[in-house]
C-alpha positions, 0 to 999 in steps of 0.5 A: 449165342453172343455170350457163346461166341464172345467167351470162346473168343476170348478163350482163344485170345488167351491160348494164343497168346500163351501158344504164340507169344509165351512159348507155353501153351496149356491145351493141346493143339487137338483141343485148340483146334476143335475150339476154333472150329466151333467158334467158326461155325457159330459165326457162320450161323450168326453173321450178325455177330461178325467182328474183324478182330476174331481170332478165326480172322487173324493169325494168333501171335503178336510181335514181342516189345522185346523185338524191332517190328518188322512189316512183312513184305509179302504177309506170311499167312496161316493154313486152312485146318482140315482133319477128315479126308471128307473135309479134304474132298470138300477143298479138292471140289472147291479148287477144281470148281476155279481150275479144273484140273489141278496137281497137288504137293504134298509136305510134312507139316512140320511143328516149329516157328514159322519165319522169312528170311530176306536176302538182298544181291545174294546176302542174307541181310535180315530174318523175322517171326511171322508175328501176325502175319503181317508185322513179325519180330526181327531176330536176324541174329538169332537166324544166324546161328542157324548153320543150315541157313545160307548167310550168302547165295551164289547166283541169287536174283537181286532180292530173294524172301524165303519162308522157312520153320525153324524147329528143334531136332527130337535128339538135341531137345533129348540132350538138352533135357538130360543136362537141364535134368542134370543141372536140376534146371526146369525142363523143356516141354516140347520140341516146338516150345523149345524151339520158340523159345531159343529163337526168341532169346536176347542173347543169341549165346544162348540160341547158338547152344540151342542147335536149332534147325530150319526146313525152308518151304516157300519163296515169297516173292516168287512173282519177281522170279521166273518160277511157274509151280511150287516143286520148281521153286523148291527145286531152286531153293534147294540148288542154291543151298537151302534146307528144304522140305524133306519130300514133295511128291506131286500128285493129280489123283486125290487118292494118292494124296491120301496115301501119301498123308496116311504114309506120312502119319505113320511115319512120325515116330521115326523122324528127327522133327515134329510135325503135327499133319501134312500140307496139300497145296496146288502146284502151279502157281498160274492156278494159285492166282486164280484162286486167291485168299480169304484175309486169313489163308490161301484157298490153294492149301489146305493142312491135313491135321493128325487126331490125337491116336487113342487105343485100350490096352492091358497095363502089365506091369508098374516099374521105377526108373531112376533119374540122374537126379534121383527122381523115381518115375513110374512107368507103366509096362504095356501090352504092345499097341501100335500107335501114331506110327510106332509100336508101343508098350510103355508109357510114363505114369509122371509120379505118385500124384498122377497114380493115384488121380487117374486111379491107375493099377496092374491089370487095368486096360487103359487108354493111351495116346502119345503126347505131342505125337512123341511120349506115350501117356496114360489118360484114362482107366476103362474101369468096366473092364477092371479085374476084382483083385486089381490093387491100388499101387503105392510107390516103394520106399526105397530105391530100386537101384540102390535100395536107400530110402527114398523121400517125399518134399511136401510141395512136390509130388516126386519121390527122390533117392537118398543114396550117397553111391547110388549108381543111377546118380552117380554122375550129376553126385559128382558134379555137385561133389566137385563143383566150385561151391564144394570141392572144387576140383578144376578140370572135373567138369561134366565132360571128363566125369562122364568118360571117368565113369563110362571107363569104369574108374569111378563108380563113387566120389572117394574114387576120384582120390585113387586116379592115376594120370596113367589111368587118364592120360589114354582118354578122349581129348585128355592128354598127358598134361591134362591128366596131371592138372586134373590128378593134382587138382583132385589132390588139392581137394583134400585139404579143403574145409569140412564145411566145403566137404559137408556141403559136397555131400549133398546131404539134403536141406544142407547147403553152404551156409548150413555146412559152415554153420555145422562145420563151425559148431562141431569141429570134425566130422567125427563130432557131428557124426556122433552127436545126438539129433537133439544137439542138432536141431539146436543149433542156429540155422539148423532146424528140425527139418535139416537135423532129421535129415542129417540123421537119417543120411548118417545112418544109411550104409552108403554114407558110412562106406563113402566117409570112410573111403574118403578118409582113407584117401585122406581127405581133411575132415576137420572144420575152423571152429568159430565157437570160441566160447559159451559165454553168450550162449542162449542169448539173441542179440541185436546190433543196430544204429551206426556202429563205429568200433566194429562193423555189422558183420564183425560184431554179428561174428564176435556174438556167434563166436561166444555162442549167441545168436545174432538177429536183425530184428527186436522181438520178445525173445531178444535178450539184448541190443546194441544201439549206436547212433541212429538207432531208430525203430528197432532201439524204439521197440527195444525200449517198449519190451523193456529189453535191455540196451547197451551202447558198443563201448559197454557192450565190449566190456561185457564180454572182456574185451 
């Protein structure tokens, strides 16, 4: 029983620290829940095992070193889980047994980050996390990003503490994904990660751009004021300017406050916040004193916590969305099932990977629940209810949306579309077209392409070379000098350097580096276009991978239509060619020691220029090294492989100059 109690301790160390400190929880909070829960009990049936530092006798987080400490004036306590209305009994009986009679207020528990915010004669001078509940991290500044949070109060008492949670709205955490997806930046897992995380930034930009919200719900020193109940207290900080709960009925009838929390959970799928239960709490605070805490939680409130809904339904259908970024998602077509509030009748299947794990397949009943109360998801199959000509299901090999053929990372279980005019990327092919690194158009920036392409101006990139200021000039926030900068600027583009325009492409593995190498070895893009994929793959920096790839792209219809749109707009296909001749050529060559005629980069140039291939390391396919002074270990090794060594005078006279 010892090695039980301590393993799950431990467990529970490690999840809240992920969960509090980390931001990045890796159970739900169900399974988190019913951890502590066994661990409290194990501990009630073995007190001989009782330690002060449990995590059933502490609140999970930690303040980070990232952050001054601060001492909370009044500790910021954690709640008391109940998740049956039975267990909710058992707490009415308990606070009735001290107080007879008693009134109850019943909240959304909202899923953010907790923290108090202190005001001193009516200033807001300083905001902390709760941390441990009784040291918490000072992210004053971060706070004050927050527009709902007063910074100065109009007939507030000498000093004010206000409890509040801070959390992301569903629609801004939505938005910020979608350009996190856009920008091919990890995603956000949760409204309530998200909003830890934003809160706990060093840089307060960054929270800003975050558009956080609070819901203020207790005041901490309400001792020093002349509150007497909890809905008064909120009635106060609501007049002086504080978001509060969004409601707080008062209930005397158990009955009611039952109603009340069922009416709440079936209302989660329409709120704009999180919330992962409902509060009850006694409502006087005379009869709050009485009844006292435990050194965890206050024994006048308890947390109704929501169970994770799951319901069998018949899986219908399989379809593929496309993301901005290409990602094929599989989405499973359901037959309608009311669940956590909401009606449902899809839910995502992630990607191949998790397809063929769980196994899943048309007709399949299946066992759906809404992660973090807000995506439907699949977790299981009821394979005893399988139909005999179910078929396991394969992901398609072209785009839905397009019709180009997809393709598959070896490291990643998503499937992209290669489409070079897929409509469902057009926005985020745009960007990257007319990004700084590759075309760099100014002013084209996320903003106008969205209102080009909602206009229906551009439905490609070589539509960008046919704009019209006229055509531009009547957008949102554009204006007649804004439309000629951009047209000119789009005009300026043509000229740029292949290796820019094959970069812009986005043609897969093709990056800067591997656009001036390409651009450099053929010339023209009509050259590349034409040359075999043998060619392709030997030339430095290219690779077999990065051939097939270029092979494949060059091939698709989309391609071919959008280069020959852009070379009708007269876009500039041609590239600088460094190959000046072929008289290295098949030769590796290594420069090392301290050169004193050329530089480093001008001699790695001049190699590659004459067709060779410069290295910087000595192997035994190394054909030649030029040694200057200091040469050390590479010139040592040279010597050991019998490859041959010049110094720089000798080593210019080779090549003539």
């Amino acid at each position: 029983m010892d090695e039980e109690i301590r393993l799950l301790r431990e467990q529970l160390q490690y999840h809240n620290k992920k969960y509090y400190d980390e931001d990045a929880p890796e159970i739900s909070d169900y399974e988190y829940d019913m951890m502590q829960r066994k661990l409290r009990a194990l501990e009630a049936e073995h007190p001989e095992f009782a330690d002060a530092d449990s995590p059933t006798q502490r609140v999970g987080g930690v303040a980070s070193e990232k952050f001054s400490k601060v001492t909370h004036a009044y500790p910021l306590e954690s709640l008391q889980d109940v998740f049956s209305f039975e267990e909710l009994a058992d707490f009415y009986e308990r606070v009735e047994n001290v107080v007879n009679e008693a009134a109850y207020v019943v909240e959304y528990k909202i899923d953010g980050l907790s923290v108090a915010l202190e005001y001193i004669d009516g200033v807001f001078v300083r905001g902390a996390t709760r941390g441990d509940g009784q040291v918490g991290e000072d992210v004053t500044e971060n706070l004050r990003t927050i527009p709902e949070i007063p910074k100065v109060l109009e007939g507030a008492p000498p000093r004010l503490i206000v409890r509040g949670e801070v959390y992301m709205p569903r629609t801004v955490f939505e938005e910020l994904n979608a350009e996190r997806e856009l920008k091919e930046q990890p995603l956000l897992a949760n409204p309530r990660n998200a909003a830890a995380g934003s809160l706990r930034q060093l840089d307060s930009k960054i929270t800003a751009e975050r558009r956080l919200s609070i819901f203020c719900f207790n005041i901490q020193n309400s001792d020093e004021l002349d509150c007497k109940s909890h809905t008064e207290s909120l009635d106060y900080l609501k007049k002086l300017g504080f978001p509060v709960s969004p409601c707080y009925p008062l209930f005397t009838d158990p009955a009611a406050v039952q109603a009340e929390i069922e009416r709440m959970g079936e209302s989660r799928g329409t709120l704009d916040f999180d919330i992962d239960g409902a509060v009850v709490k006694v409502n006087d605070f005379a009869q709050r004193a009485r009844l006292g805490s435990t050194s965890k939680f206050p024994k006048w409130a308890a947390a109704y916590k929501y169970p994770p809904e799951i319901k069998e339904t018949l899986l219908t259908d399989i379809v593929i969305s496309v993301g901005r970024t290409g990602v094929l998602t599989p989405n499973a077509v359901l037959e309608p099932v009311r669940l956590a509030g909401t009606t449902v009748s899809r839910a995502t299947l992630h990607n191949r990977d998790f397809i063929r794990e769980l196994d899943v397949r048309v007709g399949d009943t299946v066992r759906v629940r809404k992660a973090g109360e807000i995506i439907p998801e699949i977790i299981g199959v009821n394979l005893d209810r399988r139909p005999a000509e179910a078929q396991p299901y394969e992901m398609p090999d072209t785009c839905p949306v397009c019709g180009a053929p997809v393709y598959e990372e070896p490291d990643e279980a998503a499937m992209r579309c290669t489409g070079a005019e897929c409509p469902a990327q057009l926005l985020r092919n745009l960007m990257h077209f007319a990004s700084r690194d590759a075309m760099d158009i100014d002013g084209c920036g996320e903003g106008v392409l969205k209102l080009l392409i909602a206009e229906g101006l551009v439905k490609s990139a070589a539509d960008l070379y046919q704009l019209q200021a006229e055509q531009i000039e009547p957008l949102e926030r554009m204006g007649k000098k804004s439309a000629e900068n951009l047209v000119s600027s789009i005009a300026k583009s043509k000229t740029r350097d292949l290796s820019r325009l094959l970069f812009a492409f986005g043609i897969r593995h093709v990056g800067q580096k591997a656009g001036k190498v390409l651009a450099g070895h053929f010339g023209t893009l009509d050259a590349l276009l034409a040359a075999p994929i043998e060619e392709l793959t030997e030339i430095r920096d290219i690779g077999q991978t990065t051939a097939e790839s270029i092979a494949a792209w060059r091939e698709q219809a989309q391609s071919r239509h959008l280069i020959e749109a852009l070379r009708a707009a007269g876009v500039n296909f041609t590239g600088e060619q460094t190959v000046k001749s072929d008289q290295l050529a098949g030769k590796t060559i290594v420069a090392t020691g301290s050169l004193t005629r050329f530089s480093r980069k001008e001699i790695n140039d001049l190699i590659e220029s004459m067709g060779g291939k410069a290295s910087g390391s000595v192997s035994k396919k190394t054909s030649l090294v030029v040694a200057g002074e200091n040469a050390g270990s590479k010139l040592k090794k040279a010597e050991e492989l019998g490859i041959p060594v010049v110094d720089e005078q000798e080593f210019a006279r080779m090549i003539g100059l």
